[in-house]
N, C-alpha and C positions, 0 to 999 in steps of 0.2 A: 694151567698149572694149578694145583691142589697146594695148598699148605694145611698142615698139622696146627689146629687150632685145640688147645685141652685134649689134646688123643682121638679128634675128630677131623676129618678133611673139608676142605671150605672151598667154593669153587669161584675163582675171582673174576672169572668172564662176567657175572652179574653183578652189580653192586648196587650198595645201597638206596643209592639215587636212581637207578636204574627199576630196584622194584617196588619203590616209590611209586615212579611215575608210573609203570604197568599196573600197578596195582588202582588208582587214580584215574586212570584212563580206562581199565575196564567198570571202576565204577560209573563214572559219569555215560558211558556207551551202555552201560544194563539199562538205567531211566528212558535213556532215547529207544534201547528198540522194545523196552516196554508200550512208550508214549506212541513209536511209530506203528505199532500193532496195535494200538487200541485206534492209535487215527485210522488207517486203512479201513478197521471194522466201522468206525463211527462214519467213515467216508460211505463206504458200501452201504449202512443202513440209513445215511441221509439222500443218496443216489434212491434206496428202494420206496425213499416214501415219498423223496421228491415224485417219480413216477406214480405212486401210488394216488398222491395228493391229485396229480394232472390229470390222470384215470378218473376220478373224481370230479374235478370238475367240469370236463370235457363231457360225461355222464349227465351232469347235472347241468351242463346247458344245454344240450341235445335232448334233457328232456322237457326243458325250458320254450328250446325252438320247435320241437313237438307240439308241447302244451296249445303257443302260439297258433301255429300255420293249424290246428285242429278248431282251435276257437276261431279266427276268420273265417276258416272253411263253412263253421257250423253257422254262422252269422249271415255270410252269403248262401245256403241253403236255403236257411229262413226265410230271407227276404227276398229269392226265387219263388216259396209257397204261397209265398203274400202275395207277390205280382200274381199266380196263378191261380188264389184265390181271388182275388180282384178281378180279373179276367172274368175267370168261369161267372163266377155272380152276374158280370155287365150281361156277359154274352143269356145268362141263365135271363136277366128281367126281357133283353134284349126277344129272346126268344120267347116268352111270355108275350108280351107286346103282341109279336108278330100272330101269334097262334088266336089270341083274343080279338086282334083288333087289325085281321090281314089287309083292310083299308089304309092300313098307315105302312104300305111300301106301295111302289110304283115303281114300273118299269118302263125305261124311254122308246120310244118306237120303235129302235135298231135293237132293241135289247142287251146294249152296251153298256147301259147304265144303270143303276136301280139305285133308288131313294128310299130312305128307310128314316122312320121316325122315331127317334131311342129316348126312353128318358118323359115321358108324354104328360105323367100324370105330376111332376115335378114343376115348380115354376118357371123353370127356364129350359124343355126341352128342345133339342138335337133334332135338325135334319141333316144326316149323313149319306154322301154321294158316294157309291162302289163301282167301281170299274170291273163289271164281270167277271171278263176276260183273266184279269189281273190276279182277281181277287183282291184287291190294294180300295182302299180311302181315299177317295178324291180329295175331298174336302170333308169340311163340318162344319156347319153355321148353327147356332143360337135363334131360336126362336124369340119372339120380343113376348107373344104368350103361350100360356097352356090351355090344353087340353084341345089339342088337334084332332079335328074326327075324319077325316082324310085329307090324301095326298093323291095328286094326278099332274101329270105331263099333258102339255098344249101338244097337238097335232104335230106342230114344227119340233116340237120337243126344247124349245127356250123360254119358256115359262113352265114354273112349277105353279098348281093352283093349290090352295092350300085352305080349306076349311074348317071351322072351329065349330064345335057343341054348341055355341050362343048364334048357330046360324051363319054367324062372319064370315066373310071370302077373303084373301091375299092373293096377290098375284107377285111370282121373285122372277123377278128376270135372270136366267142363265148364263146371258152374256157375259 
């Protein structure tokens, strides 16, 4: 129902208190779905850095455990060229030896065996026993001196005779 208020009609379904409170109620709801749209976006761009961040560091350990397993690797490389220098060198005087001084190998009767004198011109050279066959190291024993001028197998092949520069004889039993 309309009533005539000053020559104008007034509608009493709404009232004062009434648009108060609308009025009150949509202000307090503007801040919220202001607040709730700016959190959505601050949500979504903490979500994209979060990821961003973890991109990151995921990058940056992986290049970390790279770095890593490349430096072992390169470390154990190394110290493969070292053993293989080491090798080559022995094998290199080793051969030396033999080429100058072919009286310091000896072969056992069966030719199973052969003795070789490594190391000769050093204070404490190597007589090393090879298993032909094998190709393997039987053994290797120390000399007590240097400068072996040859090596010979007894008949029975259980004695090694063994001769020095100063004339000297040794007899090793193989037993």
């Amino acid at each position: 129902m309309a009533k005539k208020i000053n020559g104008t009609k007034k509608h009493h379904w709404l009232g004062i208190r009434s648009k108060i409170l609308i009025t009150f109620t949509i202000m307090a709801l503007i801040p919220l779905l202001i607040i709730g749209a700016f959190t959505t976006l601050s949500i979504n761009d903490l979500g994209d850095k979060s990821v961003d961040d973890s991109t990151a560091a995921l990058k940056t350990q992986a290049n970390n455990d790279l770095n890593t397993q490349t430096t072992d690797k390169a470390v154990q490389v190394e110290q493969f060229f070292k053993d293989i220098e080491a090798d080559t060198t022995f094998l290199m005087e080793f051969a030396n030896d033999v080429y100058n001084n072919p009286e310091l190998i000896a072969f056992s009767n069966d030719s199973k065996i052969i003795a070789a004198v490594a190391n000769n011109y050093n204070t404490n050279p190597r007589i090393e026993f090879w298993n032909v066959n094998k190709e393997t190291m039987i053994y290797s024993l120390k000399s007590e001196r240097c400068c072996i001028k040859a090596i010979s197998f007894s008949p029975s092949g259980t004695i090694l005779v063994i001769t020095y520069y100063d004339d000297d004889v040794s007899f090793l039993d193989l037993n």
